[in-house]
C-alpha positions in Angstrom: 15.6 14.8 1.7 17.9 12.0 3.4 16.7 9.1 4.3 17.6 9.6 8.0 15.3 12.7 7.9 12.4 11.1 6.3 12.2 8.7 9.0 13.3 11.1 11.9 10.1 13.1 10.4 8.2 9.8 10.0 9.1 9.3 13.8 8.2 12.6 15.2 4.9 12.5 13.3 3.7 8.9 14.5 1.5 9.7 17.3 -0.5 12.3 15.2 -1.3 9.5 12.3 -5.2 8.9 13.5 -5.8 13.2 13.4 -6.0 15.5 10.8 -2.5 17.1 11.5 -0.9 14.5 9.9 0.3 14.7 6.5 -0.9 11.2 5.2 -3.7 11.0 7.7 -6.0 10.5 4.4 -4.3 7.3 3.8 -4.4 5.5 7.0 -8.3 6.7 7.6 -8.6 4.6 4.3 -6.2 2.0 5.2 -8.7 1.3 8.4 -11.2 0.8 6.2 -9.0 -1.4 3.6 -8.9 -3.5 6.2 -12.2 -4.0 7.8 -13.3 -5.7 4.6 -10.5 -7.7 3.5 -11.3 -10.4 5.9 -13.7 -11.8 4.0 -11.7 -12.5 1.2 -9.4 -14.6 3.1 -9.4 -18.2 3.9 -7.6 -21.5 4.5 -3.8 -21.2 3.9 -3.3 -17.4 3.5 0.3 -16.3 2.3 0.8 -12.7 3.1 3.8 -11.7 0.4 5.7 -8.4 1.5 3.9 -8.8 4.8 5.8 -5.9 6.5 4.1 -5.6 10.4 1.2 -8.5 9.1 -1.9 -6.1 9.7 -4.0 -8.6 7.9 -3.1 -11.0 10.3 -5.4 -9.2 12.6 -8.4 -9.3 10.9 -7.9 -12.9 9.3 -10.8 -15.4 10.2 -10.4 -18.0 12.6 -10.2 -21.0 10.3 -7.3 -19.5 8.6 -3.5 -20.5 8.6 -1.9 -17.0 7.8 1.9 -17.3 6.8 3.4 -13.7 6.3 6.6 -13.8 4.1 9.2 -10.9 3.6 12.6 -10.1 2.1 15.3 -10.7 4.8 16.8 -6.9 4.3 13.4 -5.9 4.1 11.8 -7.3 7.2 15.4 -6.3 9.0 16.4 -3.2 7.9 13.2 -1.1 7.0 10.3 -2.4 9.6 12.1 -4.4 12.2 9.8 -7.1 11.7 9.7 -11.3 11.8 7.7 -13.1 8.9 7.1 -16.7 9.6 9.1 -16.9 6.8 12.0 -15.1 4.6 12.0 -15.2 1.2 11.6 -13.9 -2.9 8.3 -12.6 -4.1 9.8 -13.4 -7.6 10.5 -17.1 -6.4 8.4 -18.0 -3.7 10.0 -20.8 -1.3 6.3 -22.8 -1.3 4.7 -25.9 -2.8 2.5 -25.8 -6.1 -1.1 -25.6 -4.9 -0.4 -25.2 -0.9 -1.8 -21.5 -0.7 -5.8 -20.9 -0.9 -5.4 -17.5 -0.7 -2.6 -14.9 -1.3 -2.3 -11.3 -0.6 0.5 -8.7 -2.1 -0.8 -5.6 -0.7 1.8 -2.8 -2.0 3.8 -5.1 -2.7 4.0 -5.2 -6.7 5.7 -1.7 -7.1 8.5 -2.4 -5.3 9.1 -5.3 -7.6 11.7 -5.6 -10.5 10.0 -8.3 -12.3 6.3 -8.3 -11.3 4.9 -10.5 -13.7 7.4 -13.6 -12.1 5.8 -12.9 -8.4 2.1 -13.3 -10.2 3.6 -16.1 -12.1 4.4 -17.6 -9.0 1.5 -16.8 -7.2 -0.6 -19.0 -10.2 2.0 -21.7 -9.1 1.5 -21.9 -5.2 -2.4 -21.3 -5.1 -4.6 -24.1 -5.3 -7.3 -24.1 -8.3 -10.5 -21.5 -7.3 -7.6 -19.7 -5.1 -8.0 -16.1 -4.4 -5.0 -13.8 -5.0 -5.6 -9.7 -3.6 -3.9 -7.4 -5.2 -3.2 -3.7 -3.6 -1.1 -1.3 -5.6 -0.6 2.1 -5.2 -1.5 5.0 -8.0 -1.3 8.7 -7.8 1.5 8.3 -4.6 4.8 9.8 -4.3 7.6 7.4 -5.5 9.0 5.8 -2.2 11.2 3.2 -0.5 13.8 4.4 -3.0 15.3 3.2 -4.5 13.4 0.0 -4.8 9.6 1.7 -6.1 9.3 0.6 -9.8 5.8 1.0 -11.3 2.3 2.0 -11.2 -0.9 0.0 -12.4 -4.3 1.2 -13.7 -7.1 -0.5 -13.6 -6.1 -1.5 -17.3 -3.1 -2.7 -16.5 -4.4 -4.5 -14.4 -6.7 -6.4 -15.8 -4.4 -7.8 -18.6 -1.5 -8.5 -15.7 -4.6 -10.8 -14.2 -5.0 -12.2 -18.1 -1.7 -13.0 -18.9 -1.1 -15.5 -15.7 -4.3 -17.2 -15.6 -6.5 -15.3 -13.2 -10.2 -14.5 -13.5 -10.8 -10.9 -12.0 -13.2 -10.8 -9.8 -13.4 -7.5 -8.4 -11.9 -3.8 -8.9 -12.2 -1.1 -6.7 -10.9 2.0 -6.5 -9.0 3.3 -2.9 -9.6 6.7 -2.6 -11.5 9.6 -4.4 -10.0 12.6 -6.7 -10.7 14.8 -3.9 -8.6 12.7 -1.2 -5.7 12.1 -3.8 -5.4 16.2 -4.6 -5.2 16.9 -0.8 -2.6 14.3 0.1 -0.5 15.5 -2.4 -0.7 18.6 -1.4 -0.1 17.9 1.9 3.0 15.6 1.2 4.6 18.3 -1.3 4.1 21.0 1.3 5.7 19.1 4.2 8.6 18.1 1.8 9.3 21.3 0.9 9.3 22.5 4.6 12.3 20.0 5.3 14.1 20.9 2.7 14.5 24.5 3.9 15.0 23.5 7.3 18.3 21.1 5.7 19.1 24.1 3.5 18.9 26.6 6.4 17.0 29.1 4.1 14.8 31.9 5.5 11.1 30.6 3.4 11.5 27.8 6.4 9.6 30.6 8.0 6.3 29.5 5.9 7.0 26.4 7.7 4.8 27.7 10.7 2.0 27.4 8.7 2.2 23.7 7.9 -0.2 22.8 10.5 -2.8 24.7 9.4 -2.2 24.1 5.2 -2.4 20.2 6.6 -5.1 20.6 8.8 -7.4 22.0 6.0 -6.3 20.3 3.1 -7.4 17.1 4.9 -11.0 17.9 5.9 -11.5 20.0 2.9 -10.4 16.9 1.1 -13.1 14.3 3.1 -15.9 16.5 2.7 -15.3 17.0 -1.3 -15.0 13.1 -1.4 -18.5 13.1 0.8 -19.5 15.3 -2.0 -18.4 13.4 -4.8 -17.4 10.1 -6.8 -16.0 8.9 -9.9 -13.1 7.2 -8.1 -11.4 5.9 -11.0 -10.4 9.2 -12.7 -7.7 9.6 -10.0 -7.6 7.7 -7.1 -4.6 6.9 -4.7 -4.5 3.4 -5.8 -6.5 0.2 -6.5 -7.5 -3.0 -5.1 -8.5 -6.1 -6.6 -9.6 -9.7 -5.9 -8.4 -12.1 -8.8 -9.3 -16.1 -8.9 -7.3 -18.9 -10.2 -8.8 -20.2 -13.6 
């Protein structure tokens, strides 16, 4: 699939994000609730790295200075967005110990060199500052070229180790249940456009997409209502590290 249909699909999809019919509605239903809580995590100077549209800046508390930051091509090219500031994740353009709070929310994936941006990170908080980290796990590979790695909670831990952070908290986004049915959901709709670009006859299954989405979501929810055990395969993980 092209990039130019990816996005004319992402496009024609957009207003059906907050139902069921949407392939990825799984992930912005838990990217609602992401949000909602990260608030209370954040305060004084907050430095949003890879800050795309700067959702967080919505929900930041009062008494907070938030400063999103973004690659130029990035910001430009892909969201049509204006950070407060352009820059390097790998070299951030801050003073040591200006930041009391940072946030890289899918950010680290999409990074060559990941362990420079933490590195970095150590550099511009201030000592007891809070660094969030949001990565990504059992999710298609994306913003190709530039998607690099995934993290477990493992991986994790010793990334927060090796630059001098105290973890704090781990959680994991998403149950076994909801990670099955969005892939299923995304694999479907993939295939779909690639027999409508290939013009073969199968893009006559492609009438039932609705429906395969449609129930693969809410089967999904009420299996994660029904279960737990997040960790064995969740879409991703979130965690709140402190500066030692």
């Amino acid at each position: 699939m092209t990039a130019n249909s990816e996005n004319g699909l992402r496009k024609l999809l957009a207003p059906l994000r907050r139902t069921p019919l949407h392939p990825q509605w799984l992930v912005f239903r838990l990217e609602e609730r992401k949000l909602a809580t990260l608030g209370q995590w954040m305060s004084g100077v907050v430095v949003d790295i890879g800050c795309a549209e700067q959702k967080p800046r919505k929900i930041a508390p009062s008494d907070c200075r938030y400063v999103g930051l973004d690659y130029y091509q990035t910001a430009t090219e892909w969201y049509g967005s204006r950070p407060n500031v352009f820059g390097d994740a790998q070299k951030l353009p801050f003073e040591s110990g200006s930041a009391h709070c940072a946030l890289l929310l899918d950010v680290l994936e999409h990074l060559p060199e990941p362990d420079r941006c933490i590195c970095e990170v150590h550099r511009v908080l201030r000592p007891e500052g809070r660094l969030i980290i949001q990565v990504p796990f059992l999710y298609p590979i994306h913003d190709a070229p530039l998607d690099f790695q995934r993290w477990t909670p493992h991986g994790l831990t010793r990334l927060a180790e090796r630059h001098g952070f105290q973890l704090e908290n781990l959680e994991a986004l998403g149950s076994p249940a909801e990670s099955a049915a969005l892939l299923v959901n995304l694999a479907f709709t993939r295939a779909v456009m690639r027999w409508i670009e290939r013009k073969s006859p199968l893009v006559l299954i492609g009438v039932l997409a609705p429906l395969v989405v449609v129930v693969s979501n809410l089967v999904g929810v009420l299996f994660a209502s029904r279960s737990g055990d997040g960790d064995f395969m969740s879409l991703g993980y979130r965690c709140l590290l402190r500066k030692a």
